[in-house]
ChimeraX commands (.cxc) that place a marker at each C-alpha (Angstrom):
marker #1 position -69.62,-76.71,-9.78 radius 0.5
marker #1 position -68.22,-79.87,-9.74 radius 0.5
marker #1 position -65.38,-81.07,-11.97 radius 0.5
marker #1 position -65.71,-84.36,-13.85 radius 0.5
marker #1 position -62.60,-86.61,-13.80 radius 0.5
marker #1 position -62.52,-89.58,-16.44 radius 0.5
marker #1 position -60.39,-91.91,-15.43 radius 0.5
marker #1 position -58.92,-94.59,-18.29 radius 0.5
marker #1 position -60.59,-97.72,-18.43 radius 0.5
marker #1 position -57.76,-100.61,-16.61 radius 0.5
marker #1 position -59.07,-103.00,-18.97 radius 0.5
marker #1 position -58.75,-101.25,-22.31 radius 0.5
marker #1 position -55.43,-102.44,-23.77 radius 0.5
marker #1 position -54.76,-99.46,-25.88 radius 0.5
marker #1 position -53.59,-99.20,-29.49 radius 0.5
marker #1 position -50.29,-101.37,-29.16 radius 0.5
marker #1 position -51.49,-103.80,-27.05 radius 0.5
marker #1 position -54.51,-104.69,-29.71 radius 0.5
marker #1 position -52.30,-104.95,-32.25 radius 0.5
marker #1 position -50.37,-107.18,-30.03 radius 0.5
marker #1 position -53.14,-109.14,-29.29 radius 0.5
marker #1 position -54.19,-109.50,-33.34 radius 0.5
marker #1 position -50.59,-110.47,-34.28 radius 0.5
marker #1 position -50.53,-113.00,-31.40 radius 0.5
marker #1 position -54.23,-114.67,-32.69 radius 0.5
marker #1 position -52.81,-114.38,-36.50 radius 0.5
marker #1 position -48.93,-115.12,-35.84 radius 0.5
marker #1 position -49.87,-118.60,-37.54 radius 0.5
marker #1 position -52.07,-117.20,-40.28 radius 0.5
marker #1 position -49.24,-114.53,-40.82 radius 0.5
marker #1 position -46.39,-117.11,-41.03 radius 0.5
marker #1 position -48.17,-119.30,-43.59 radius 0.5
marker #1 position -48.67,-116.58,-45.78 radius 0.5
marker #1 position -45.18,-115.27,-45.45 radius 0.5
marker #1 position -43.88,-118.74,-46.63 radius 0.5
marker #1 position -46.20,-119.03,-49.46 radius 0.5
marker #1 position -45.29,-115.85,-50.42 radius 0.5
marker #1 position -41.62,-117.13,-50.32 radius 0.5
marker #1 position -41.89,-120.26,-52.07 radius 0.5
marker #1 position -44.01,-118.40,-54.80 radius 0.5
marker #1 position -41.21,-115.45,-55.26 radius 0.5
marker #1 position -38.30,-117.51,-55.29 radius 0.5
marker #1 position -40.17,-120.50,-58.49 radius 0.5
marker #1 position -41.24,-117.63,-60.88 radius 0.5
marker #1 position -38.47,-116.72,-63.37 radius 0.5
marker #1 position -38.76,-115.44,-66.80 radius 0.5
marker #1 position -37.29,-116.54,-70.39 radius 0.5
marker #1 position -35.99,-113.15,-72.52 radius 0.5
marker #1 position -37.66,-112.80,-75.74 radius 0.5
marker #1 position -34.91,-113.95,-77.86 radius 0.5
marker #1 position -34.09,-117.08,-76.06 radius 0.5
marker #1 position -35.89,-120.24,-75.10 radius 0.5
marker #1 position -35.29,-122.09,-71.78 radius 0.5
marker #1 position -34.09,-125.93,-71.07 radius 0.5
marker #1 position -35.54,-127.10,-68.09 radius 0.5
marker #1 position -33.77,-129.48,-66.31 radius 0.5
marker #1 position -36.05,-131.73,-63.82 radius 0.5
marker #1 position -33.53,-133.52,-61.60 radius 0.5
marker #1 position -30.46,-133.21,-63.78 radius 0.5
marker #1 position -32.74,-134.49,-66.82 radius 0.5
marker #1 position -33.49,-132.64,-69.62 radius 0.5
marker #1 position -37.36,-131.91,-69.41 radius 0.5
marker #1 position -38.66,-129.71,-71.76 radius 0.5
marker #1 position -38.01,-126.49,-73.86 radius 0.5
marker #1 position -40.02,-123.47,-72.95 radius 0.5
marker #1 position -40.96,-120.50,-74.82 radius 0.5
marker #1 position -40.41,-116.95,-73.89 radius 0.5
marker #1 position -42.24,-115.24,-71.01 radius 0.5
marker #1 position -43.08,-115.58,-67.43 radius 0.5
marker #1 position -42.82,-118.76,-65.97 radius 0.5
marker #1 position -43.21,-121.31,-62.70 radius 0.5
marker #1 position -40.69,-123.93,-61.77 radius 0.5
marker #1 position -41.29,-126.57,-59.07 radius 0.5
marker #1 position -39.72,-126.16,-56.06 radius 0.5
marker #1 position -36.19,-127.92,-55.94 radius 0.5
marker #1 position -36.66,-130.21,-58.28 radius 0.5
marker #1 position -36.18,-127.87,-61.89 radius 0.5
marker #1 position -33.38,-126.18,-62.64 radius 0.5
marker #1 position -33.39,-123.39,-65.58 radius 0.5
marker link #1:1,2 radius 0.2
marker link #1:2,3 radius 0.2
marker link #1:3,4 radius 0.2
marker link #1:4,5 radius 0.2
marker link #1:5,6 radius 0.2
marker link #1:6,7 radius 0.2
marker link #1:7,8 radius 0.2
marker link #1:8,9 radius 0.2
marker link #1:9,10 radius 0.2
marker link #1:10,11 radius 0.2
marker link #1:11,12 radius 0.2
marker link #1:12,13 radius 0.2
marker link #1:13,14 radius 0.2
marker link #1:14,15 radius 0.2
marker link #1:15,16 radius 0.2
marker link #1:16,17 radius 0.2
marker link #1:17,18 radius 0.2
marker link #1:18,19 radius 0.2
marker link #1:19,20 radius 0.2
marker link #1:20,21 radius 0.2
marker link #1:21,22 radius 0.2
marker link #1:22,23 radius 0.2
marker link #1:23,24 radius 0.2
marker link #1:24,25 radius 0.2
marker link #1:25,26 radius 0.2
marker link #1:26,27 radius 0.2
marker link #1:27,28 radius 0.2
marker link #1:28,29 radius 0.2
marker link #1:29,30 radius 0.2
marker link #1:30,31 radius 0.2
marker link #1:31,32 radius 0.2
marker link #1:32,33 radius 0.2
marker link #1:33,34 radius 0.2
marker link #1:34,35 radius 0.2
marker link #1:35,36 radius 0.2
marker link #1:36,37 radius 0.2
marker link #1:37,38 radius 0.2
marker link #1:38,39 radius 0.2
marker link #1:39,40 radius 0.2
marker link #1:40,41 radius 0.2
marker link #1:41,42 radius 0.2
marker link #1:42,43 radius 0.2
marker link #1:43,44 radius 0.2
marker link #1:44,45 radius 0.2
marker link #1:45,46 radius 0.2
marker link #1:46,47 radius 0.2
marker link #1:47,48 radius 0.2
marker link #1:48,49 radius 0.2
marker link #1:49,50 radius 0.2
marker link #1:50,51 radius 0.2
marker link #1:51,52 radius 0.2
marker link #1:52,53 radius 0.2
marker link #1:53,54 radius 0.2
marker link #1:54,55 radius 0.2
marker link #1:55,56 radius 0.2
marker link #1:56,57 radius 0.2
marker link #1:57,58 radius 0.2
marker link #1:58,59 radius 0.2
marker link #1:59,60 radius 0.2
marker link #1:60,61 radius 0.2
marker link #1:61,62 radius 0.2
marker link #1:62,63 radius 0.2
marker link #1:63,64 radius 0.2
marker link #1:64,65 radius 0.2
marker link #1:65,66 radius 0.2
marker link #1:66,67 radius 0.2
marker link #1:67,68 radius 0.2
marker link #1:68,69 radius 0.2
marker link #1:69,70 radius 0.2
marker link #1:70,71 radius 0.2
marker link #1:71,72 radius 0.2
marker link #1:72,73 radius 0.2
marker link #1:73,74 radius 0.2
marker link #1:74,75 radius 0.2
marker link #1:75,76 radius 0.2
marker link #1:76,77 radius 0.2
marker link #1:77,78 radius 0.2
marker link #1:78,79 radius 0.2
view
């Protein structure tokens, strides 16, 4: 009887080495997100229900908002 060897295929990166290869073929898909995600998290703020909110666009009073959750632009309003 003869015994079967398998041998591993040389070409077969393995587990880590596809998700290597899918991080390296996403890394800019990945990093756009990321900042997005960033820029999104860091303009969303939220007015109590008892108080209203000045916004100040540049140093400028802008408008009065109501209570709730909202979206400032990026460095230009101040809350």
């Amino acid at each position: 009887m003869a015994k079967v060897i398998i041998m591993p295929d040389p070409d077969d990166p393995g587990l880590q080495g596809k998700v290597i290869r899918f991080l390296i073929k996403n890394i800019l898909l990945i990093v756009l997100f990321a900042a997005v995600f960033l820029v999104v998290m860091h303009n969303v703020y939220t007015i109590p229900a008892d108080s209203k909110g000045i916004v100040l666009r540049f140093g400028v009073i802008s408008r009065i908002v109501d209570p709730g959750l909202r979206f400032k632009l990026p460095y230009a309003d101040q809350i």
